[in-house]
N, C-alpha and C positions, 0 to 999 in steps of 0.2 A: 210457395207462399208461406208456409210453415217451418222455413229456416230459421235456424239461431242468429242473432246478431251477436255483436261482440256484448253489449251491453249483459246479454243472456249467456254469456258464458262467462261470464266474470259473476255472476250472480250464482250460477251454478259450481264453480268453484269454491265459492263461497258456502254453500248448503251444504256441500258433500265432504268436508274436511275428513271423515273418517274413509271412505274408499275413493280419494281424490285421485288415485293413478289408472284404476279402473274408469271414472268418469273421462280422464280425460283420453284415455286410449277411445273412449267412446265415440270422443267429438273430434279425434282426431281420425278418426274412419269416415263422419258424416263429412268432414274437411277433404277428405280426398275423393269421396264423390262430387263436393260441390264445385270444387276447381276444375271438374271434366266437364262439366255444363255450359252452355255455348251462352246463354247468360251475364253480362259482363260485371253486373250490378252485383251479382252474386255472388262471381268469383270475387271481384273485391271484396264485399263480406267476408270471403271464407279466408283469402291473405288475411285480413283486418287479423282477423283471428286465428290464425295462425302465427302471425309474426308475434303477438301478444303470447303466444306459448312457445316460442322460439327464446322470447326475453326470458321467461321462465327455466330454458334449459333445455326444452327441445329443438332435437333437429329440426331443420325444413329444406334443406340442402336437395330434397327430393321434388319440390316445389318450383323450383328457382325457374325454370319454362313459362310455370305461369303466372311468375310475379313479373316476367317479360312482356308477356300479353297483357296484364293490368297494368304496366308503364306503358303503354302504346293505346292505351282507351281516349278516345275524343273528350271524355268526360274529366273537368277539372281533377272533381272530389276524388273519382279512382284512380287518375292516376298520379298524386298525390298520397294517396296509399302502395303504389307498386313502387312509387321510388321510397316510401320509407321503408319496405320491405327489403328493399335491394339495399339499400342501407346498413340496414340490421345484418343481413343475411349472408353479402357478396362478400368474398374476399376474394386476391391477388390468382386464384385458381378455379375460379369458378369459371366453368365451359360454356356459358350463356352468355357471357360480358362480352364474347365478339359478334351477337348479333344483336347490343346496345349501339351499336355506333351511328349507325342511320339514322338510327332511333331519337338520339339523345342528340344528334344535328339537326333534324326537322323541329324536335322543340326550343332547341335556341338562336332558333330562324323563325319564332312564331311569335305574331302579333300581340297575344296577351301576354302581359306582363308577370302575371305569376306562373305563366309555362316555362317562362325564362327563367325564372328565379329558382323552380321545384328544381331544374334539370341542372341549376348550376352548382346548387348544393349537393344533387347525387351522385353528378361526376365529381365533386372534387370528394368525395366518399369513397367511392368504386374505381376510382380511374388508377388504368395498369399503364405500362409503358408505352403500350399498342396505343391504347383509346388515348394520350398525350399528347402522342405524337399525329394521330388522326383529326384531333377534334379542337387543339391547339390553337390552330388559327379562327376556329368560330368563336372559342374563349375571348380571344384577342378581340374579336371584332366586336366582343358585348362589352369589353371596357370600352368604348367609345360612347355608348347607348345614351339617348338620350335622358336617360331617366337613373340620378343618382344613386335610385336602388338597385339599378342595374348593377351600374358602374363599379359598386363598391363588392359588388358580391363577385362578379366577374374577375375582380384583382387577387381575391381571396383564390376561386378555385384558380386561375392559372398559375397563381404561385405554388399549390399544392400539384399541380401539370409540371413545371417546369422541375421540380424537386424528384418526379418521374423519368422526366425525360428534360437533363440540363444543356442539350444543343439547343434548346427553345430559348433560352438566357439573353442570345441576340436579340432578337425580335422583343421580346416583353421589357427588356430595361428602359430602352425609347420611351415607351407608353408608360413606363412607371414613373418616367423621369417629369412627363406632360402632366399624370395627374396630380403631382405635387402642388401646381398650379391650376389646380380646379375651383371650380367657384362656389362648390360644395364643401362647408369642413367633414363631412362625413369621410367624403372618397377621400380627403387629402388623409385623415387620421388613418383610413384604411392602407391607402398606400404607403405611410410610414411604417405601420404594422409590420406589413411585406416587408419591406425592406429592412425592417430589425431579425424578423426572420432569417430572410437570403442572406442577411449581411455575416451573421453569427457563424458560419461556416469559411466564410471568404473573403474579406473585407475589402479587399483591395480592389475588388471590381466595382465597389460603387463610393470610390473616393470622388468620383465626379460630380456626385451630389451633394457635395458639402456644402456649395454654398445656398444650393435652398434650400436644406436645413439650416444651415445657417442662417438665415431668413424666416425661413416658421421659428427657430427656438428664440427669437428677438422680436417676433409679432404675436404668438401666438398665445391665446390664455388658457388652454385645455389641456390641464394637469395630467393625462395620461401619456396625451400623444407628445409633452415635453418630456416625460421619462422614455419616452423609444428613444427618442431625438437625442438626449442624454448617454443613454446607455450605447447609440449607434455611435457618439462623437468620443468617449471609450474606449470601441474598437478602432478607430479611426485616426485617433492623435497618435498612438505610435507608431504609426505606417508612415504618416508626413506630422513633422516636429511642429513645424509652423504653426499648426492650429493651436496648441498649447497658447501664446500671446493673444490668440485670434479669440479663443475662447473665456479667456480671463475675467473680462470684462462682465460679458451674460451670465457665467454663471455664480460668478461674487452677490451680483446683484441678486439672484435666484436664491443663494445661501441667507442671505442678510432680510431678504421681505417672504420668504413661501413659508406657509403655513402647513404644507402637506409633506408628512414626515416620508412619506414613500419616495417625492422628488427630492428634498434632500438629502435623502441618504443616494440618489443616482449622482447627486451633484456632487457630493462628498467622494463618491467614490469613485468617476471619474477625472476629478481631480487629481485622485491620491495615483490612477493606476496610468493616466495621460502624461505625469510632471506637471499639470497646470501649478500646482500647489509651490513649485521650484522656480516660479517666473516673477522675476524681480519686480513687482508693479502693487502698489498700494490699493486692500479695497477698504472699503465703507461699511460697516456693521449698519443694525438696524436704530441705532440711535445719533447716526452723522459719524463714527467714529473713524479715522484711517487708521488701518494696521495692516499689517501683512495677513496677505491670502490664507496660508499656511498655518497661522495664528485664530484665523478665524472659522475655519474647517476644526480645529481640535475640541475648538467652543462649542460650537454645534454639535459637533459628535458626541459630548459629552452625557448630550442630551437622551441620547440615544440607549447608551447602557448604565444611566440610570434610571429609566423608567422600568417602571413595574410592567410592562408588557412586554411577555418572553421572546418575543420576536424582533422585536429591535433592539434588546438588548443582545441577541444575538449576533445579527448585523451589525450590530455598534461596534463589536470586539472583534467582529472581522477584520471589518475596515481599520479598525484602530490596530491591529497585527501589520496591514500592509502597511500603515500611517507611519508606524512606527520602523520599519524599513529604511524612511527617508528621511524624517524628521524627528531623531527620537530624542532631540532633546524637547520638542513640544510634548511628546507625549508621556517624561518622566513628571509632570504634575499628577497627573493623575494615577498613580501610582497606587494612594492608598484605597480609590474607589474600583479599583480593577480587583485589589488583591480580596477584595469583598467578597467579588462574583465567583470566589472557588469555593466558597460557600453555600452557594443557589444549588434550590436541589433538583435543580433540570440539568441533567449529564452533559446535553451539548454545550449550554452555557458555562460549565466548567471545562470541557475542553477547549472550547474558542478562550474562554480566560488562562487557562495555561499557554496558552500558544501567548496571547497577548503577553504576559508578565515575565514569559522566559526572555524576552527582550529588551525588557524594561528594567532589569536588574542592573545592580550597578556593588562598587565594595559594601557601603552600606550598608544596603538593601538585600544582600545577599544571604545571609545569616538566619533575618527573622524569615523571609521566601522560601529559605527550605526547611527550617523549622516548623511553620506552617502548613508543607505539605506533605513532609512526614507524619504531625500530627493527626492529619487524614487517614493515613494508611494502618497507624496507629490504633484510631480508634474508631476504625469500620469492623463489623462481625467478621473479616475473614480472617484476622490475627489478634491475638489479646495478651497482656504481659502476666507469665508464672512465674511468681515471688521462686528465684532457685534456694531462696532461707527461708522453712514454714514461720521464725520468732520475726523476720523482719516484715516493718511496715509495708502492706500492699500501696503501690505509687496509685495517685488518685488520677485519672484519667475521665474521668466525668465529666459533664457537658458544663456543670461549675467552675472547674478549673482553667486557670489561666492557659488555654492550650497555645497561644500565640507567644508565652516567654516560656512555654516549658521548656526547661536545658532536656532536650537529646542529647545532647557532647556538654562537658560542664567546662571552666575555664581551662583546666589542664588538660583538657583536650580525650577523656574518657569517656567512652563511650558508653551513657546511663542505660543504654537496652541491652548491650552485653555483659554489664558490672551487675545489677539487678537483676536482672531476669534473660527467660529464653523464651522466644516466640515457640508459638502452639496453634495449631488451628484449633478455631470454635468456631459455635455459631449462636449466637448468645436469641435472645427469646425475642429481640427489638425486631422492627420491620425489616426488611432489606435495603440497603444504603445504597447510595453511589459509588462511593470509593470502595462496594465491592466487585464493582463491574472490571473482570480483568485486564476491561481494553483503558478502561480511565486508569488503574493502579498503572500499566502499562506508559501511559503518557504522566501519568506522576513522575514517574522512575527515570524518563528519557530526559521531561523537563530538568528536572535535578543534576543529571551526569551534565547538559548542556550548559545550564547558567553555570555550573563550576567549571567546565572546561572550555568556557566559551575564549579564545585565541589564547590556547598556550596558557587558560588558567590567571588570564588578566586583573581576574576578580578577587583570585583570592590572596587573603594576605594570613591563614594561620593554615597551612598542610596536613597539620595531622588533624584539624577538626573534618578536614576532607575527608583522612582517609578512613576516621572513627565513621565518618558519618553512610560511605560505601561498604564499613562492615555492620553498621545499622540496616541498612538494605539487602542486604544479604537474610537476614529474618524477617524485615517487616514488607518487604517489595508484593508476594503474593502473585508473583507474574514472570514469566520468560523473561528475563533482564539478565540472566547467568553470564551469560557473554559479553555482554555491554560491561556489567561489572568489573567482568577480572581484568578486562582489555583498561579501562582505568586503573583500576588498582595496579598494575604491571606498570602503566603509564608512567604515573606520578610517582610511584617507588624508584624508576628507574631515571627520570629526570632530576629529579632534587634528591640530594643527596642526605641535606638533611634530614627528613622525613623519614628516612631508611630504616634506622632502628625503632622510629614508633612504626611503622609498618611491618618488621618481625613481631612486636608485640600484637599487633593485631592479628597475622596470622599465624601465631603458635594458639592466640585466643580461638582463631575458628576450629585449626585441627584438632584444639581440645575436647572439642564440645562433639562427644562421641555420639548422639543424636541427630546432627547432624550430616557426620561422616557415616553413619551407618544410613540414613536416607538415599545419601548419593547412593550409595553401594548396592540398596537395594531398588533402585529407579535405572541402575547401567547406565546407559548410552540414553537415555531419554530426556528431553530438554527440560529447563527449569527445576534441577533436582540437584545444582551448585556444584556441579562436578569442575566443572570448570574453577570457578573461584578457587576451589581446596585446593586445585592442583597448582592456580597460581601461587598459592600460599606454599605452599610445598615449595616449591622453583624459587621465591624470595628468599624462602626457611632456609635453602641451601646455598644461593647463590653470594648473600650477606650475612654469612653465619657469624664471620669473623668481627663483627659489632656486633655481637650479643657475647658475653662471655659464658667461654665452652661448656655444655650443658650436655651430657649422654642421653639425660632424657627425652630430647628433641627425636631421639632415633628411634623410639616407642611410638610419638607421634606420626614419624613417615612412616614409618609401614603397620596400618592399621589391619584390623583381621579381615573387613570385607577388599583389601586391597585388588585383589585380581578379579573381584566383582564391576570395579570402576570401567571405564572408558579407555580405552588400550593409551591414545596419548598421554593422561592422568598415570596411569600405571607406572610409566616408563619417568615422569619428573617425580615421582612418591621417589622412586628406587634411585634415581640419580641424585636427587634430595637427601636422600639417606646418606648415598655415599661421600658426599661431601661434607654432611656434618661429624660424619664419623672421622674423615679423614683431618679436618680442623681439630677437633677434640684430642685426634691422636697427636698431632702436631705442639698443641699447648702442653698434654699430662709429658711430653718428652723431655719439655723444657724444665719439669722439673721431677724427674727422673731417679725414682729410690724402691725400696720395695714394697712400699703399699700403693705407688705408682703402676707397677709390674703386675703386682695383685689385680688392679681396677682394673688395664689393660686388657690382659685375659680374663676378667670377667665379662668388661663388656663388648670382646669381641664374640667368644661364646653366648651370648643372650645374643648377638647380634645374628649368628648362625641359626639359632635354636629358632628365631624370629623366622627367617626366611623359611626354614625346614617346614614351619610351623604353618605361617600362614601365604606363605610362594609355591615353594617346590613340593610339600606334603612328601619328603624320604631326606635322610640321613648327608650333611653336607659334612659330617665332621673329615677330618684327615681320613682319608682312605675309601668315602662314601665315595657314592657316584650322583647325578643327577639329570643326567643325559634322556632319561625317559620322560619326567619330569617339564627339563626344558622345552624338549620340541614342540611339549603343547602349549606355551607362552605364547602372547606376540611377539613379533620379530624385533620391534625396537624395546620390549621389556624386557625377551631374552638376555640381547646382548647386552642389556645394561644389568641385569644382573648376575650373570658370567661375569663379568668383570667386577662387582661386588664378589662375588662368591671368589674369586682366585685372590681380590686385596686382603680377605679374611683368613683365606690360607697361605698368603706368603706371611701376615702378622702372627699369624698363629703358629707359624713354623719359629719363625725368628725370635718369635718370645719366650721359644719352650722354656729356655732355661733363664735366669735370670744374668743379668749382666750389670758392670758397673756403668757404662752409659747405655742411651738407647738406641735400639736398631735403626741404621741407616734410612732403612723403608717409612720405620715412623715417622723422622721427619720428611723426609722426601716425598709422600704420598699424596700430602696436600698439595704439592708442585703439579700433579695434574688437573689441577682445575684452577690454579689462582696462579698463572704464568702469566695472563692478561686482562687487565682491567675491562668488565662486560660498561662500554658507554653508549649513549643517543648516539645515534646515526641520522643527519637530513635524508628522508627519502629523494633530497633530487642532489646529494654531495657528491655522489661519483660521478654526475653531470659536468659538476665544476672541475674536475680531474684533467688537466691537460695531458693528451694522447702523445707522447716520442714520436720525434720524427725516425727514429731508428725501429718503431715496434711495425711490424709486419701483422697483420693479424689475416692478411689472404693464402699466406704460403701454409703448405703442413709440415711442422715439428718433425715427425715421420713417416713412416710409409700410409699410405694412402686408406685409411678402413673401409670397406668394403659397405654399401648399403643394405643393410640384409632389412631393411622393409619393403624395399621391393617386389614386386610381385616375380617369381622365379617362374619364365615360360617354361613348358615339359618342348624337351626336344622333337622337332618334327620327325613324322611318322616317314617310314621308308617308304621309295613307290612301289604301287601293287608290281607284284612278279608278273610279266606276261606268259601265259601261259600257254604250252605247245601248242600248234594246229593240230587236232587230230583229225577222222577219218571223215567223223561226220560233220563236221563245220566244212570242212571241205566241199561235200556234196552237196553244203546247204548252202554255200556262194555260186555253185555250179549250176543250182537249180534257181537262184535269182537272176544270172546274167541268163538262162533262158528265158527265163517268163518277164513279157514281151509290157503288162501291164505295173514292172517293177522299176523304180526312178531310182538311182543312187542317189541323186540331187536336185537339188533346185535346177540349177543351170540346162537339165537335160528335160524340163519339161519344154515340148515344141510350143512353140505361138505362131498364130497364123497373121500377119499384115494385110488389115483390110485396105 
């Protein structure tokens, strides 16, 4: 009679704040005496209070017996407390849940109504595969119940049954499909519930019900249950087309008079993701007006992300991304209130607005879009521009500044962040921005490569403010875009031709910028340290040498000192790079051909050598060196590409000892190894188009037969055992078997007797 109630133990928690883990080890001792008590009033008390320190953090996993025997009490009130403990308490493994089952069917066979209702709320809580499949059909029999409180709760837990155990699917669709037809709007909103549920994994099995849906969303006024209804006719219009026309009508109306932004935006969006929006049929706004459907959805939507609450502006630019998928000359009006939202300084909202604008771009449009989002990258704390002249004016980048015309790229197409300045990181003293969040800089940088390369570069009409504008992101990016980058810049260099020589100007610009190149060098092989881009710049530097007039200094630039620090791929175009500006160079000084030609020749074949010795092979490549130790610790593809640099330098070095009245054969000829064939686009599906001779054979072999050596090679079978002589005593010991009268050779010689 001197037990605690819960009330008393929430009050004593509350007293004891300084030795509260002490108290409660205390009452969680008197809690496990009073659950051994045959007392039933009690032990409910003592669950009460326990589950209450269970929410807290304690186990009670040790109790679960007796939260079994307080679900089983005649008494409302306890056991009302054992199914919230069981609640609380039970999971998918608990070893008492199979002797719920009897249990939790005599209470939903039992007259009082709120025995029905505790029991229907704690199986659909605890129920495992086992209890689903047992207790399923009494579920079933309570959605019939007379009493709409039943009714509705009953739909609830056998949906969360059937989600258990999905052979039950037959049987409850019936009944779900009747209580759509209830004369309760309760049960009916409840069974549409269900059915938004069930339907989100599988739609196709409750296409049956469309048209009473179709029917509640054309009668009904309860703005929740028309957003299931909505969002079910969603997943349901592109399974069967038809509904698209079916649905036109309802939901124009729905657009043009609802007042509740949560159903328009279902009706919005349904629309956009059904085709309704694509169905040739006149609606009605909300002042009499006809227009098209499609026209009228972009209006509404409007509404959407320009409200000042972050959440539908979010949604708004969702749906306006898919909107604009199918109708995107509706949605280039709204061009200049979208380009707003990359403004807002909620991160998601500027990512849904890049997604939206990268779509909505057009030639125009194009320019000031990425202007704008550079400007971001710009001027967030994780990059900031260093005057490379301490006398020249620092460029004003301040939140005054017109940052939506600032020229990045000016009319001749130079690029103001590498003409001015180098990027640096800082972190300057202001709060932390958005556009320092590497995953937004990330979708800046992808947006950008997209709208300019969107089909083959449709957009753009100046090339080199492109490619200015991919060596501006190369410093201001701030993000893994390494790759994305060069695989453009290779792109567009190698399609338009004329672009080509402002694209060596840009990458003799990167290779210059020894801060740079010595980052790569000291980052290796690790991502977002522009290994790649350099090396594309490298591979251009070489491969269109011949439109830049011959420059030996270019050969300084390929081979840099952290060179064999880079990326083995990178390594191998620095040094093939090399070789072919060397061999261009040598090709033009031949053409004109005298003794300070000769001179420069062996000059800058020797710095050429001294370079490699220097910062490749570390030993002596002059005539008579060796290298061979050297080598074999390269990569294999830098190796032999610079083997073959190293032997073009000693055939030039040999042939030039002495001076001569023209120039050696090699000097001109040595270009012939690389510029025999024009490098063009190729369509990745062109050798598709190739028609096959009917004279080619491609089944027969050319020669003898090669041999499969991945194979797996069997070991030769083992020889059989030797048998081995009779000797004296095996002898004796068959002799003493055929006597002993208890020993069978065989089956066959055991007797059997014929009863």
């Amino acid at each position: 009679m001197f037990e605690k109630t819960l009330s008393d133990l929430i009050q004593g928690l509350r007293a004891n704040k300084r030795n509260e883990s002490e108290y409660i080890q205390r009452s969680l001792s008197e809690i496990q005496h009073e659950v051994q008590q045959s007392d039933m009033r009690q032990k409910s008390v003592a669950v009460d209070k326990l589950n209450y320190l269970h929410m807290l953090g304690y186990d009670m996993n040790w109790a679960s017996f007796n939260v079994v025997e307080v679900m089983a009490s005649s008494r409302f009130g306890e056991k009302r407390a054992g199914y919230l403990a069981a609640e609380q308490s039970f999971h998918q493994e608990t070893d008492v849940l199979m002797l719920t089952t009897n249990l939790i069917r005599k209470d939903l066979a039992s007259s009082n109504v709120m025995e029905i209702s505790v029991a229907l709320n704690g199986l659909a809580q605890v129920a495992t595969a086992d209890l689903a499949q047992d207790l399923l059909d009494d579920v079933l029999a309570a959605v019939g119940h007379s009493r709409p409180y039943i009714r509705k709760r009953a739909l609830v837990c056998a949906c969360r049954l059937v989600i258990k155990y999905p052979e039950g699917l037959r049987e409850f669709v019936p009944l779900l499909k009747d209580r759509l037809d209830d004369a309760d709007p309760t049960v009916v909103a409840s069974a549409v519930g269900v059915i938004c549920e069930l339907a989100h994994t599988n739609p196709q099995n409750y296409l049956p019900l469309a048209p009473k849906l179709y029917r509640l969303l054309t009668t009904s006024s309860n703005t929740w249950m028309l957003i299931k209804i909505v969002k079910l006719f969603a997943w349901l219009t592109p399974i069967e087309p038809r509904l698209a026309k079916k649905l036109h009508g309802p939901l124009s109306h729905l657009v043009s008079t609802t007042a509740a932004m949560s159903l328009l935006y279902e009706c919005i969006n349904t629309a956009v993701v059904g085709g309704i929006i694509d169905v040739q049929l006149p609606a009605v706004d909300s002042v009499g007006r006809e227009m098209d459907f499609a026209e009228l959805c972009a209006r509404k939507l409007q509404l959407f992300y320009e409200s000042r609450d972050h959440n539908l502006r979010y949604v708004g630019l969702v749906t306006l991304a898919q909107f604009q998928r199918r109708r995107p000359e509706l949605v280039a009006a709204h061009y200049g209130t979208v380009l707003r939202c990359l403004d807002d300084p909620d991160m998601s909202i500027r990512m849904r607005a890049i997604e939206a604008i990268s779509g909505m771009t057009t030639r125009k449009t194009l320019v000031g879009t990425v202007k704008r989002l550079m400007s971001q990258l710009i001027l967030s704390n994780t990059v900031a521009l260093q005057q490379a002249n301490a006398k020249s004016d620092t460029m004003d980048y301040s939140e005054s500044s017109d940052t939506q015309a600032m020229p990045l790229v000016d009319a001749s197409g130079t690029s103001m962040v590498t003409a001015q300045g180098s990027i640096v990181s800082q972190r300057s003293s202001a709060g932390p921005d958005v556009a320092d969040n590497p995953e937004y800089r990330l979708a800046v940088v992808e947006a950008i490569i997209s709208m300019c390369s969107h089909q083959t570069y449709t957009n753009l009409t100046d090339f080199e403010w492109y490619v200015a504008t991919l060596t501006d992101l190369v410093y201001i990016a701030g993000a893994d875009v390494d790759e994305r980058l060069s695989e453009r810049f290779l792109d567009v260099t190698v399609r338009v031709r004329q672009v080509r020589a402002f694209s060596l100007q840009m990458a003799r610009r990167l290779l210059s910028d020894t801060h740079l190149v010595e980052r790569a060098a000291s980052f290796g092989g690790q991502k977002g340290n522009n290994a790649l881009m350099l090396g594309t710049a490298a591979y251009l530097l070489g491969e269109y040498c011949e439109l830049q007039p011959a420059n030996s200094d270019d050969i300084h630039l390929l081979l840099p000192a952290g060179l064999t620090r880079l990326p083995e791929d990178q390594q191998g175009m620095f040094v093939l790079a090399a070789h072919k500006v060397y061999a261009n160079w040598l090709r033009h000084a031949s053409e004109y051909w005298n003794a300070d030609t000769w001179e420069q020749v062996r000059s800058v074949t020797t710095q050429m050598q001294q370079l490699l010795s220097e910062r490749i092979l570390g030993s002596d490549i002059l005539p008579g060196g060796t290298v061979a130790s050297r080598m074999s610790l390269l990569p294999l593809q830098t190796s032999s590409r610079v083997r073959l640099l190293v032997e073009s330098l000693k055939l030039v070095s040999v042939t030039t000892s002495n001076m001569t009245d023209t120039a050696p054969p090699v000097c001109l000829e040595l270009n012939a190894l690389f510029k025999a064939y024009e490098l063009n686009p190729v369509s990745a599906a062109a050798q598709g188009k190739v028609p096959i001779p009917d004279t080619l054979d491609l089944d027969t072999f050319i020669g003898d037969v090669i041999p499969d050596t991945t194979a797996k090679v069997m070991p030769p079978p083992s020889p059989p055992p030797k048998q081995r002589a009779a000797t004296a005593t095996s002898r004796q010991r068959k002799e003493s078997k055929a006597k002993d009268p208890y020993y069978l050779p065989s089956v066959d010689d055991i007797p059997v007797v014929e009863l």
